[in-house]
C-alpha positions, -999 to 999 in steps of 0.1 A, spaced: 142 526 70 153 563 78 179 566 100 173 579 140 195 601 161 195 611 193 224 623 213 232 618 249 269 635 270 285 611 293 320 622 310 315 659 290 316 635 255 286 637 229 279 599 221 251 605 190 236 566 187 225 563 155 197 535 142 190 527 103 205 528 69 234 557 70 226 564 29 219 586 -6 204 620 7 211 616 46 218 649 58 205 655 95 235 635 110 258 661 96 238 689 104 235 680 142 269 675 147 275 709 132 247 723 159 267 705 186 300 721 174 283 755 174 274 745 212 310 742 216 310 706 218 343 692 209 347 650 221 326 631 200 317 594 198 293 583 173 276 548 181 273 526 146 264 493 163 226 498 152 234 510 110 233 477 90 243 496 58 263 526 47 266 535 12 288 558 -4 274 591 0 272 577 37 302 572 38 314 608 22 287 621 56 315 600 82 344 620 64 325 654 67 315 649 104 351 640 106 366 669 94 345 691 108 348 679 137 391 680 135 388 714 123 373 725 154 401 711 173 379 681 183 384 645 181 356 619 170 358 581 179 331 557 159 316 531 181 312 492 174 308 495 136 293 467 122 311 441 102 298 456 65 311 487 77 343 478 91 347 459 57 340 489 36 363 510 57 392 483 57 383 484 12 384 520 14 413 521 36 394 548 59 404 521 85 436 546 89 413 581 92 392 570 118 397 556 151 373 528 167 362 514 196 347 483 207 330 496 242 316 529 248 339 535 281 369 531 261 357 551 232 350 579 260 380 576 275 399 581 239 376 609 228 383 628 259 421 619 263 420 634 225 411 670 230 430 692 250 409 705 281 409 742 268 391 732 237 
């Protein structure tokens, strides 16, 4: 199952919803969050609640949307991660790099709150 994204801005946020395996070779989430930087896009929320799986070299994709995004002066919230997930952040203690939400409204809220209104 290849993994879908589309990508939708409530309250000036970018919430990309993703659907599938986040795995080995799984480039195009990186590369649209790049294209929505380059748009000047800085609050993002990426929604996990549909990705059953993340491997490793998905995981290494969260970090690199991650940084990119924080080097951009932005802020990135991830979105009712499953409970494989949460576990292999909580092993991988990335539980303390990235911030999560339960509902979309508070994920917004945090994303926005996050980046100063000049950014």
């Amino acid at each position: 199952m290849s993994l879908a994204i589309t990508s939708r801005i409530v309250a000036g946020v970018v919430i990309v919803d993703l659907s599938g395996r986040l795995c080995f070779l799984e480039v195009a989430l990186h590369k649209q969050i790049k294209e929505l930087l380059d748009e000047g896009h800085r609050s993002f929320v990426v929604n996990l609640a549909d990705v059953p799986y993340v491997d490793s070299f998905g995981l290494g994709q969260l970090i690199a949307i991650w940084t990119s995004i924080r080097s951009a002066g932005g802020h990135l919230v991830l979105l009712r991660p499953t409970d494989h997930v949460q576990h292999l952040f909580q092993i991988t203690k990335l539980n303390s790099v990235f911030e999560t939400a339960g509902e979309e409204v508070q994920a917004v809220r945090s994303a926005r709150i996050s980046v100063p209104a000049s950014a």
